[in-house]
C-alpha positions as YAML, in Angstrom:
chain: A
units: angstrom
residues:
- id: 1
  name: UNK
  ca: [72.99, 107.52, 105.11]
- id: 2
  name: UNK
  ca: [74.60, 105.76, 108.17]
- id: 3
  name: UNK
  ca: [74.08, 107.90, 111.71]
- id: 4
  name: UNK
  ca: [75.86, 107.68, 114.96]
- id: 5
  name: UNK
  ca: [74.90, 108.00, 117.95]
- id: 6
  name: UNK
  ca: [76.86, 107.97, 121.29]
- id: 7
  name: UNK
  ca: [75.31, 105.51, 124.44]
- id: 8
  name: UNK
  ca: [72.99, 104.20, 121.71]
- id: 9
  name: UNK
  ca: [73.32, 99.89, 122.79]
- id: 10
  name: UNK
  ca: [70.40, 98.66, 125.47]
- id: 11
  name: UNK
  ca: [73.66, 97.88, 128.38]
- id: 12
  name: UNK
  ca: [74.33, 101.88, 127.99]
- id: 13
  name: UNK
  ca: [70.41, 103.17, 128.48]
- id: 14
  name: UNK
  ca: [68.14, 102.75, 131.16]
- id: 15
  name: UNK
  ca: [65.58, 99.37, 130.42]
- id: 16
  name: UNK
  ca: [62.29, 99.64, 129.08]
- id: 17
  name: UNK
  ca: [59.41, 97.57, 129.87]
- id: 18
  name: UNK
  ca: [59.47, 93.68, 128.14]
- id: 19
  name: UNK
  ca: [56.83, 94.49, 125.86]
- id: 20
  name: UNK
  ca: [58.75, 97.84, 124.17]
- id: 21
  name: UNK
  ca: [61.90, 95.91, 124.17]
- id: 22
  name: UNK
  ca: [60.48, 92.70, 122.46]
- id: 23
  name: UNK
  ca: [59.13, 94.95, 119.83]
- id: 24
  name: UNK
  ca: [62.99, 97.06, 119.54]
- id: 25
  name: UNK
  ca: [64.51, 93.18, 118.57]
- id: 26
  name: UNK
  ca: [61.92, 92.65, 116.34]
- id: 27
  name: UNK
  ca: [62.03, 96.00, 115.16]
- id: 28
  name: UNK
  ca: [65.91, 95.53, 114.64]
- id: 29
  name: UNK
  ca: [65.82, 92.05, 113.04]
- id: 30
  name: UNK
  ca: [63.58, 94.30, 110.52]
- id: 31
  name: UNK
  ca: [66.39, 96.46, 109.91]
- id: 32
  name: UNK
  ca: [69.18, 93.97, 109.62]
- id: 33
  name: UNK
  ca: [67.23, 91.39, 107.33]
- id: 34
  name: UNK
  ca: [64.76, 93.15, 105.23]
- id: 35
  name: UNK
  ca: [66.66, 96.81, 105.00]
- id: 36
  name: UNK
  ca: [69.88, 95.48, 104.99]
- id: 37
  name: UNK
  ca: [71.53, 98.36, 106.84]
- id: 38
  name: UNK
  ca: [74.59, 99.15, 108.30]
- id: 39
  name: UNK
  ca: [75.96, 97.95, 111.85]
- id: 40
  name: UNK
  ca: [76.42, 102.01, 113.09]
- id: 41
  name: UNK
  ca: [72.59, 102.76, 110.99]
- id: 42
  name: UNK
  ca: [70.70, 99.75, 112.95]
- id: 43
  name: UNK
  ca: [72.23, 101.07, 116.30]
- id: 44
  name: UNK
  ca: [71.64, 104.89, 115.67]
- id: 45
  name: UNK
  ca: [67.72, 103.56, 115.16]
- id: 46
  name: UNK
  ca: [67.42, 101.47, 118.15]
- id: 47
  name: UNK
  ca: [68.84, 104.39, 120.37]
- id: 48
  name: UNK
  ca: [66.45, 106.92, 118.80]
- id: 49
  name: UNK
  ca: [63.56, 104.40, 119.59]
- id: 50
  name: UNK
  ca: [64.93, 103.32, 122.75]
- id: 51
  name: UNK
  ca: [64.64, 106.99, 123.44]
- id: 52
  name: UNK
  ca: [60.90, 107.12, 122.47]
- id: 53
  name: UNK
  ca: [59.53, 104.12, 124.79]
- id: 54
  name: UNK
  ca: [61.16, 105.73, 127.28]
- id: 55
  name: UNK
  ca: [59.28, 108.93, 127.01]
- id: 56
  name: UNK
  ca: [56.28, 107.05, 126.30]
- id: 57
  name: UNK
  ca: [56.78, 105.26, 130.02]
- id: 58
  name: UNK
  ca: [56.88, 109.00, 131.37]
- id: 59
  name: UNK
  ca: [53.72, 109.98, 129.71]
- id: 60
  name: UNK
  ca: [52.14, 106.39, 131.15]
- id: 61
  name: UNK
  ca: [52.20, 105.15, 127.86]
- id: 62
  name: UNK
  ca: [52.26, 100.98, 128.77]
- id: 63
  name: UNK
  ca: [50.90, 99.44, 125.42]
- id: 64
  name: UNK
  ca: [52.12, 100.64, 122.07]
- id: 65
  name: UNK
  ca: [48.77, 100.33, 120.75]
- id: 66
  name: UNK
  ca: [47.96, 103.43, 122.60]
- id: 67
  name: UNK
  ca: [50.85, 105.42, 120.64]
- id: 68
  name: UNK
  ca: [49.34, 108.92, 119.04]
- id: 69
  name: UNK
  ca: [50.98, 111.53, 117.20]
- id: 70
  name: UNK
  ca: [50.60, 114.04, 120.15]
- id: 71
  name: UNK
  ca: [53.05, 111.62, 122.26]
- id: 72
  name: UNK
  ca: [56.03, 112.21, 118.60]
- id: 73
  name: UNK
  ca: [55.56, 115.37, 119.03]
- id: 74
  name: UNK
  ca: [55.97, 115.92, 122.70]
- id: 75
  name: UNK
  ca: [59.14, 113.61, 122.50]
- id: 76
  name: UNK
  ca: [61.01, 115.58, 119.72]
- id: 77
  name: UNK
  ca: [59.84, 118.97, 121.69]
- id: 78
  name: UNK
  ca: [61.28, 117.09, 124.93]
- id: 79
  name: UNK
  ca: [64.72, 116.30, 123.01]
- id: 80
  name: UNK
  ca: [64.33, 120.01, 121.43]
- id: 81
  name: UNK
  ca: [64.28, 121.49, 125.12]
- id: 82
  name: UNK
  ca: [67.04, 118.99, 126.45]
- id: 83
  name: UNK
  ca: [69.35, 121.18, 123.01]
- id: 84
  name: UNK
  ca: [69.00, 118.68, 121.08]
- id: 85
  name: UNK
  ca: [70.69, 119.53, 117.18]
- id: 86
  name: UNK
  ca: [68.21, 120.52, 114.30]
- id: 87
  name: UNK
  ca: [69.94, 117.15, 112.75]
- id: 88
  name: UNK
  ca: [69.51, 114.73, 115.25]
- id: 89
  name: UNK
  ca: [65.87, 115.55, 115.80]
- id: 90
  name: UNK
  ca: [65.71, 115.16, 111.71]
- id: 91
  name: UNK
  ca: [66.73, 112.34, 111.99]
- id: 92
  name: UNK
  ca: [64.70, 111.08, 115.09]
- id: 93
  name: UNK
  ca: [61.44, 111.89, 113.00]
- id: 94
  name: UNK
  ca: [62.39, 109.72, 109.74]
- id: 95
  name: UNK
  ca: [63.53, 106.86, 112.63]
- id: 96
  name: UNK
  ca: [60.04, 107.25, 114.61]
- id: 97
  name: UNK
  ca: [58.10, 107.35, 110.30]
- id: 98
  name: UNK
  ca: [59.89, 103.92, 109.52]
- id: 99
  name: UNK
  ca: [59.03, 102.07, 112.52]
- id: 100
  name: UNK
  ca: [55.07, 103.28, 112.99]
- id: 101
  name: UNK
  ca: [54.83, 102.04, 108.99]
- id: 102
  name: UNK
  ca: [56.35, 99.46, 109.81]
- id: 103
  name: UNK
  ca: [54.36, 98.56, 113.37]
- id: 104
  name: UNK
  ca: [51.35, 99.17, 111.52]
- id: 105
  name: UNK
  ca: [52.15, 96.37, 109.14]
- id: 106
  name: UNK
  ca: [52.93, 94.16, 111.87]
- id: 107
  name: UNK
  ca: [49.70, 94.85, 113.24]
- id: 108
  name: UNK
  ca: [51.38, 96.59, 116.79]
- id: 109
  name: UNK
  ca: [49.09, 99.84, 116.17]
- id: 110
  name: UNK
  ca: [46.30, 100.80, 114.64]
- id: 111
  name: UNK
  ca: [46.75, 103.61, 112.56]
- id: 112
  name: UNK
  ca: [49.98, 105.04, 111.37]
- id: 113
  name: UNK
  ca: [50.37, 107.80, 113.53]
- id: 114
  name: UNK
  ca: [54.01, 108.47, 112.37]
- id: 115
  name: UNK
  ca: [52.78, 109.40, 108.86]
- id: 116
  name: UNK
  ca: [51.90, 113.23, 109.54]
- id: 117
  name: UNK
  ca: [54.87, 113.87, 111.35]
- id: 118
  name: UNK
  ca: [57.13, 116.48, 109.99]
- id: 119
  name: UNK
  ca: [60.66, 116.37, 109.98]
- id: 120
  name: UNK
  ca: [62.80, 119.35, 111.09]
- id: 121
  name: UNK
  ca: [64.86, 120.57, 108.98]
- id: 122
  name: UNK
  ca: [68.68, 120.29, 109.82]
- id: 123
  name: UNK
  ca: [71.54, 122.71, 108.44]
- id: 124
  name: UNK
  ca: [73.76, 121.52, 106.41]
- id: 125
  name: UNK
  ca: [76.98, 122.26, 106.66]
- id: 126
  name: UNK
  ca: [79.87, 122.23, 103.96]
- id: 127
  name: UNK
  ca: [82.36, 119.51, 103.95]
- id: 128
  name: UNK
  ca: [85.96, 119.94, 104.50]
- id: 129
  name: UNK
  ca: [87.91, 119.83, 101.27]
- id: 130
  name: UNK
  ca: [91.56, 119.90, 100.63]
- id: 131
  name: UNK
  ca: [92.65, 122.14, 97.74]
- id: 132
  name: UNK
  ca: [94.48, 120.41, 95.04]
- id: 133
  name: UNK
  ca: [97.72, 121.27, 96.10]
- id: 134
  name: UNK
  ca: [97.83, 120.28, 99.76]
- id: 135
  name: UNK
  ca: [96.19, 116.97, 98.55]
- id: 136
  name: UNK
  ca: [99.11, 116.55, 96.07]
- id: 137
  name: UNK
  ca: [101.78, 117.84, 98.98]
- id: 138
  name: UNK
  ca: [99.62, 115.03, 101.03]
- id: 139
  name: UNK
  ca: [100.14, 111.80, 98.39]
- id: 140
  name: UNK
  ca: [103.88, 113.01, 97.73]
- id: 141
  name: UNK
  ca: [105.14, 113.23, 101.53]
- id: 142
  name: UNK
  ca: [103.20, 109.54, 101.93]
- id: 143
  name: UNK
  ca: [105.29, 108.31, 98.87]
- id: 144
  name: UNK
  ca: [108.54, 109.75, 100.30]
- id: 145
  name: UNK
  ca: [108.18, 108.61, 103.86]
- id: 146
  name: UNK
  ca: [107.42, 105.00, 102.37]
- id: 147
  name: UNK
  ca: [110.71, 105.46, 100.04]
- id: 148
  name: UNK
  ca: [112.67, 106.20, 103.25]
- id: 149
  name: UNK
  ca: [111.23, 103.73, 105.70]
- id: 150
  name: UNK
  ca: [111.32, 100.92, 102.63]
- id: 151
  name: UNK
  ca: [107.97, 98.59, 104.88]
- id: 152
  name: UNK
  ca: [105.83, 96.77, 103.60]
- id: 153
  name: UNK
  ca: [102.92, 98.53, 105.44]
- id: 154
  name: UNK
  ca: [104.53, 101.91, 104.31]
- id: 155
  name: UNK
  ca: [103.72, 100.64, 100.73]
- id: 156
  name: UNK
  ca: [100.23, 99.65, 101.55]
- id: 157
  name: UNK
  ca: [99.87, 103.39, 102.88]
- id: 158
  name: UNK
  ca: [100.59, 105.01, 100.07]
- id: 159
  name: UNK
  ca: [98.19, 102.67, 98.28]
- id: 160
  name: UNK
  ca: [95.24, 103.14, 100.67]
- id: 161
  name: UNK
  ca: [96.15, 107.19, 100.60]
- id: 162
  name: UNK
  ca: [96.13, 107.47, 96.61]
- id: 163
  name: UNK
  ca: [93.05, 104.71, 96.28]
- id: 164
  name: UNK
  ca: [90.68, 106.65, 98.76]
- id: 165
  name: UNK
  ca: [91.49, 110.09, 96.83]
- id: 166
  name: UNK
  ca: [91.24, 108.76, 93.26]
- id: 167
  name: UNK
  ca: [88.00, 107.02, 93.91]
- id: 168
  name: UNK
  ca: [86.07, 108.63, 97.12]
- id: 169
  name: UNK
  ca: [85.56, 105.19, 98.13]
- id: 170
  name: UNK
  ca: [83.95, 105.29, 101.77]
- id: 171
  name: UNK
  ca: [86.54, 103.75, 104.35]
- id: 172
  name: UNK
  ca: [84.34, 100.71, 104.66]
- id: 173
  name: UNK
  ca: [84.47, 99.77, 100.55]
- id: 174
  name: UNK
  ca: [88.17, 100.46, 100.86]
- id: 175
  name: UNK
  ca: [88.50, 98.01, 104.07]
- id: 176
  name: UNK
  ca: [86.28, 95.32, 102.13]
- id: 177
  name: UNK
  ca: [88.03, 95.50, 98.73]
- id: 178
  name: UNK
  ca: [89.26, 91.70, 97.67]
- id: 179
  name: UNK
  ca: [92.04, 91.12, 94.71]
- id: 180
  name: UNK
  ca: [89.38, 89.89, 92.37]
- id: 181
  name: UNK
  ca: [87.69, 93.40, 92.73]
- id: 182
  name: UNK
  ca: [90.46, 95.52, 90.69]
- id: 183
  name: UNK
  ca: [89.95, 94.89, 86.85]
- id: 184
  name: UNK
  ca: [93.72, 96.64, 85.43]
- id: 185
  name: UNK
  ca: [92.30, 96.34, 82.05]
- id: 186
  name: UNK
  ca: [89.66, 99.18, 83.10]
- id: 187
  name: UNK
  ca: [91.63, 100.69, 85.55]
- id: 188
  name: UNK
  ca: [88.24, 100.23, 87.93]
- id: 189
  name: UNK
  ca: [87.34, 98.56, 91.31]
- id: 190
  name: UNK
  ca: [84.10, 96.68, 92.49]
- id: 191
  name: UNK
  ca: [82.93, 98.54, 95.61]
- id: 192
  name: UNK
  ca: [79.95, 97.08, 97.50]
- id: 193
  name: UNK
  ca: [78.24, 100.21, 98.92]
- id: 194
  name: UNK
  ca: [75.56, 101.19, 101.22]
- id: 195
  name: UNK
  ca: [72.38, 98.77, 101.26]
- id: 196
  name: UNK
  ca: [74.85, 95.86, 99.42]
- id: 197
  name: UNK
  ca: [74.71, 98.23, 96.44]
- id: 198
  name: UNK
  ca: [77.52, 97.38, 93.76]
- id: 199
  name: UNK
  ca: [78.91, 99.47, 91.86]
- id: 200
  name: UNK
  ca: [82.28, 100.02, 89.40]
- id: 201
  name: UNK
  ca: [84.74, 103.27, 90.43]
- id: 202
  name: UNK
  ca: [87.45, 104.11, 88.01]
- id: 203
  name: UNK
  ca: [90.98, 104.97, 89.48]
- id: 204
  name: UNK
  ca: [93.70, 107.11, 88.38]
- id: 205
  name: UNK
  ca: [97.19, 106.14, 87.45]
- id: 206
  name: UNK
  ca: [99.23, 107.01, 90.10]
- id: 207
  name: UNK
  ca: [96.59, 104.80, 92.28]
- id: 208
  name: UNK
  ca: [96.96, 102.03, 90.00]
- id: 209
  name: UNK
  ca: [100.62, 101.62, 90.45]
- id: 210
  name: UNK
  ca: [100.53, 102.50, 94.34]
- id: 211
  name: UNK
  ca: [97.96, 99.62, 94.61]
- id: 212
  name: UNK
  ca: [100.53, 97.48, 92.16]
- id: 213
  name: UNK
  ca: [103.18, 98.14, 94.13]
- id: 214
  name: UNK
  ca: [101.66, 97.31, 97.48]
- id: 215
  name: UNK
  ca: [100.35, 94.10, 95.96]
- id: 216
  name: UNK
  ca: [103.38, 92.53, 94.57]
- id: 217
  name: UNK
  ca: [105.99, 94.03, 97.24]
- id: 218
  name: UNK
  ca: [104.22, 94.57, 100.24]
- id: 219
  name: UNK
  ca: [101.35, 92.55, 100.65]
- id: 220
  name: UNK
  ca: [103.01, 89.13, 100.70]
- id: 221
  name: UNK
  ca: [105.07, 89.94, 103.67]
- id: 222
  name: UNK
  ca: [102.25, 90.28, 105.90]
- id: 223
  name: UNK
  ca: [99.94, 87.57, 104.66]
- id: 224
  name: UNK
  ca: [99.08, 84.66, 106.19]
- id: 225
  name: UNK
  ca: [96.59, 82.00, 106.77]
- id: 226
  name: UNK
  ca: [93.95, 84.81, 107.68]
- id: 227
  name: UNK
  ca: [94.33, 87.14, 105.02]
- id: 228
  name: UNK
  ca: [91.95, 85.27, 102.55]
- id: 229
  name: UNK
  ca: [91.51, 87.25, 99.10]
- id: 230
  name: UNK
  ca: [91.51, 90.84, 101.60]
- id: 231
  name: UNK
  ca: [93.40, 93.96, 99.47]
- id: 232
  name: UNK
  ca: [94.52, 95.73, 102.43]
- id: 233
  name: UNK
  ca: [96.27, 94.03, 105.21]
- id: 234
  name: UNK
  ca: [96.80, 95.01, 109.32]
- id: 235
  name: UNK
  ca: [99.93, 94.49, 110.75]
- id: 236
  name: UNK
  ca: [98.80, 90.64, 111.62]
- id: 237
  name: UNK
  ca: [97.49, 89.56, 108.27]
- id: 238
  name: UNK
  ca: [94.43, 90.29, 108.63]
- id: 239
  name: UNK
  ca: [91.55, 91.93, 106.50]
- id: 240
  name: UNK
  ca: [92.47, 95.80, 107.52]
- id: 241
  name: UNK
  ca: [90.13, 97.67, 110.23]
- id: 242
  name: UNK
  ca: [88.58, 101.21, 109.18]
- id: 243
  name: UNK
  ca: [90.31, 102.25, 112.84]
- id: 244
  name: UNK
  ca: [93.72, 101.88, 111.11]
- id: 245
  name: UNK
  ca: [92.71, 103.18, 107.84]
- id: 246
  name: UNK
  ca: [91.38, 106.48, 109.87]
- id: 247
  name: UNK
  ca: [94.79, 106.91, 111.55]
- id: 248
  name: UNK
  ca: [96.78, 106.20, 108.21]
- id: 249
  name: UNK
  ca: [94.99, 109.09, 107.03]
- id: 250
  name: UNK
  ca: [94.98, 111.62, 110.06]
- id: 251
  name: UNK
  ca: [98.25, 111.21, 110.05]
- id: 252
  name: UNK
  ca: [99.03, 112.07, 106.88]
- id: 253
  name: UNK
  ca: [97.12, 115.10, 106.35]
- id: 254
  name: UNK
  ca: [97.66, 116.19, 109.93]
- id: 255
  name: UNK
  ca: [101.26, 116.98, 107.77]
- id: 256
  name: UNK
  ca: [99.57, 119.49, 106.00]
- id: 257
  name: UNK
  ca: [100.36, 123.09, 107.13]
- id: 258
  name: UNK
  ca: [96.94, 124.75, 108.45]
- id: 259
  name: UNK
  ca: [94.93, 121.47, 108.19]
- id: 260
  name: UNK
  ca: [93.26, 120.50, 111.71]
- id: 261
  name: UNK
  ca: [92.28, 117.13, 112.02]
- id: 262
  name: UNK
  ca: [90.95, 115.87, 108.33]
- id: 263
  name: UNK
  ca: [90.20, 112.01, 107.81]
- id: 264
  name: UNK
  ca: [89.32, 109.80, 105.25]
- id: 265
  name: UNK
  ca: [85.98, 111.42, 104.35]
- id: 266
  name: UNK
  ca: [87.81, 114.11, 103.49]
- id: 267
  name: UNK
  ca: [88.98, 112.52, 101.06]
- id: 268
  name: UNK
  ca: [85.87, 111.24, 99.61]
- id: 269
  name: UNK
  ca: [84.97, 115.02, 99.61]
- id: 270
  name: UNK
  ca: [88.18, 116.31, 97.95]
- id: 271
  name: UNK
  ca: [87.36, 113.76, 95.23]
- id: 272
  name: UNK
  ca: [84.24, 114.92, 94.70]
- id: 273
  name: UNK
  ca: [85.02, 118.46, 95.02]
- id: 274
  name: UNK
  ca: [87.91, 118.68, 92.46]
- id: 275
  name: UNK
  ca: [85.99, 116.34, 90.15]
- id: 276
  name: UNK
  ca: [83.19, 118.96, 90.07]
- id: 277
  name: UNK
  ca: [85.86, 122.33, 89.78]
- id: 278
  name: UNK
  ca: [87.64, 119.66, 86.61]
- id: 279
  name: UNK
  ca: [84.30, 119.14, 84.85]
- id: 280
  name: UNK
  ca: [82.72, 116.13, 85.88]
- id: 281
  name: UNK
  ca: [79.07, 116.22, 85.37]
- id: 282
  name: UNK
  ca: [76.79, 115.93, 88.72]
- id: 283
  name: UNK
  ca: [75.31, 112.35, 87.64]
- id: 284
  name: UNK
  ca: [78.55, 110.89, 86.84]
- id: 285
  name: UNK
  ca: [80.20, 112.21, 90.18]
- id: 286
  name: UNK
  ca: [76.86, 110.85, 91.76]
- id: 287
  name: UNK
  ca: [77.32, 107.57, 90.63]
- id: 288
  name: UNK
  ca: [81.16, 107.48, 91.10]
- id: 289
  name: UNK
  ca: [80.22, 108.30, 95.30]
- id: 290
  name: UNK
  ca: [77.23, 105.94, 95.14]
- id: 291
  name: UNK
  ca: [75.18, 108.48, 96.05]
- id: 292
  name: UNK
  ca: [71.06, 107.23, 95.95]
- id: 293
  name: UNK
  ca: [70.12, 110.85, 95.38]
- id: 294
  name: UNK
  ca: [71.66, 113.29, 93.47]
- id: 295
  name: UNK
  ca: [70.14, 115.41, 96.34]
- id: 296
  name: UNK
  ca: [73.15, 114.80, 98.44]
- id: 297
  name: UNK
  ca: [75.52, 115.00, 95.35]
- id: 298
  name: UNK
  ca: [74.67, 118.71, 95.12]
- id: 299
  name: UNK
  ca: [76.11, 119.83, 98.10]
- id: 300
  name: UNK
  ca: [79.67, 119.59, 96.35]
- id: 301
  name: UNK
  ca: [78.50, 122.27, 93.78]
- id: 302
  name: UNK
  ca: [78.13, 124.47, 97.05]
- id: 303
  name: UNK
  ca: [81.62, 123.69, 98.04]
- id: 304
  name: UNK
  ca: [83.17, 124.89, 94.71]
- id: 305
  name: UNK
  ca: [80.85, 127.57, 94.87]
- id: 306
  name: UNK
  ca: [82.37, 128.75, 98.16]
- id: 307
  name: UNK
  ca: [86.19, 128.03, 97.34]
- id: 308
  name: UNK
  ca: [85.73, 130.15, 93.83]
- id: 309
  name: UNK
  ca: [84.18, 132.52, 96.31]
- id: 310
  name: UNK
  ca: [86.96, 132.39, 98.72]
- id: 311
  name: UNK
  ca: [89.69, 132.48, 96.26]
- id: 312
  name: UNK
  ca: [88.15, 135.63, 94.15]
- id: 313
  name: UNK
  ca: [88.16, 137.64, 97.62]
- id: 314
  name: UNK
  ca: [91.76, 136.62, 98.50]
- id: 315
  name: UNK
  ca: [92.98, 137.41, 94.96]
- id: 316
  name: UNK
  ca: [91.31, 140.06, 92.83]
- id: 317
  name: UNK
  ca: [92.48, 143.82, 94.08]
- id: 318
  name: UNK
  ca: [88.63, 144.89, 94.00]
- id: 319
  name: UNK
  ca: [86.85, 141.67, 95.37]
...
């Protein structure tokens, strides 16, 4: 899973001695090379370790060698004090386990110190899900405003709108999709996930033809030198930005009556969500999200739980 982190780049945090920064690059050329992980993952990392040296200068710490488990644990109790979220210091703990396996390999310390630590556990929350309705009232009201403002980036829209919902493609597959990815025999697209993991997502009908129409009436208006084999096109031709793909879709569910700022994960979660309440097996919805555990698949079964829930309280006369 890809964190974020706010103030997480070196210009942003106060500097660390040579030696702990020599060993963040090399740490991060680990990352990028041998993990192959995303941009935002890498930088979440750094910042969490960036974090750690710095604590470790507090403490008099000067040689990593010298790193013990007793110096983890009084850095995640430090962040814990500061308010730190359950999450974040979850996450802190698997970011400090990777690098001491790691360091020992590379010989920087002695024993893996990280090994023992234990992780907090963070709460996890539900995702926000459109109901079936509003997400119908959502891909209708797209369709109609392109009909009326007859744009070629209206078209694409609609396509980007209907292709995120019918697949629960993450923003980033959508913004990396090429022509040669869509297969209309299958009705499928080629994704390339998380960790440059491939994988084949079937698409509706009404997707199909959105993505048709954007293709062979909108798309060539807007291409140029710099548009390459690129699906989805910015105003200027080029391969489309997940910025503009997140506006695209806050504004078009912010049309929704009662929905507060939603974006394209949403999405992904609605199409998860109403695959689950329509009868879609947990492995095959798994594999459709490019999920690597079915783990974090299961959380969806929560979310119909809770709407079935909600919707037996606001119906039945003795709920």
């Amino acid at each position: 899973m890809a964190y974020y982190v706010k103030d997480a780049s070196p210009s942003k945090v106060a500097p660390v001695s040579e030696q702990f920064e020599k060993i963040l690059d090399a740490f991060q050329r680990h990352l990028e090379a041998e993990r192959s992980l995303s941009v935002h993952t890498v930088r979440a990392y750094r910042g969490d370790l960036h974090s750690l040296f710095e604590h470790l200068e507090t403490l008099g710490v000067g040689q990593i060698s010298e790193l013990q488990l007793s110096h983890l644990r009084s850095w995640l109790a430090n962040q814990q004090i500061k308010g730190g979220a359950r999450t974040t210091l979850s996450r802190r703990a698997v970011t400090v386990r990777l690098f001491t396996k790691w360091a020992l390999k590379n010989k920087y310390i002695p024993i893996d110190v990280g090994v023992s630590l234990a992780t907090p556990k963070g709460h996890r929350t539900l995702p926000e899900v459109l109901d079936m309705n509003d997400a119908k009232l959502a891909m209708d009201s797209m369709a109609m405003r392109a009909g009326e403002e007859e744009t070629p980036l209206a078209l694409r829209d609609v396509a980007m709108l209907e292709l995120l919902y019918a697949t629960g493609a993450r923003v980033g597959e959508l913004c990396g999709l090429d022509i040669g990815d869509i297969d209309y025999n299958r009705n499928t697209i080629r994704v390339l996930g998380k960790g440059n993991k491939e994988r084949t997502i079937p698409m509706g009908r009404p997707a199909v033809a959105a993505l048709q129409i954007w293709l062979k009436d909108g798309r060539e208006s807007v291409a140029n030198a710099q548009s390459a084999n690129a699906v989805f096109l910015g105003a200027r031709g080029k391969r489309i930005d997940q910025r503009t793909v997140r506006t695209v879709v806050y504004e078009a569910l912010s049309a929704i009556e009662g929905i507060e700022r939603m974006g394209p994960h949403a999405l992904r979660h609605s199409a998860a969500t109403h695959l689950l309440e329509g009868g879609a097996d947990l492995r095959t919805v798994q594999e459709i999200l490019g999920h690597a555990s079915l783990a974090t698949t299961q959380i969806y079964t929560h979310v119909s739980t809770a709407r079935l829930q909600k919707v037996f309280k606001q119906a039945h006369p003795r709920a």
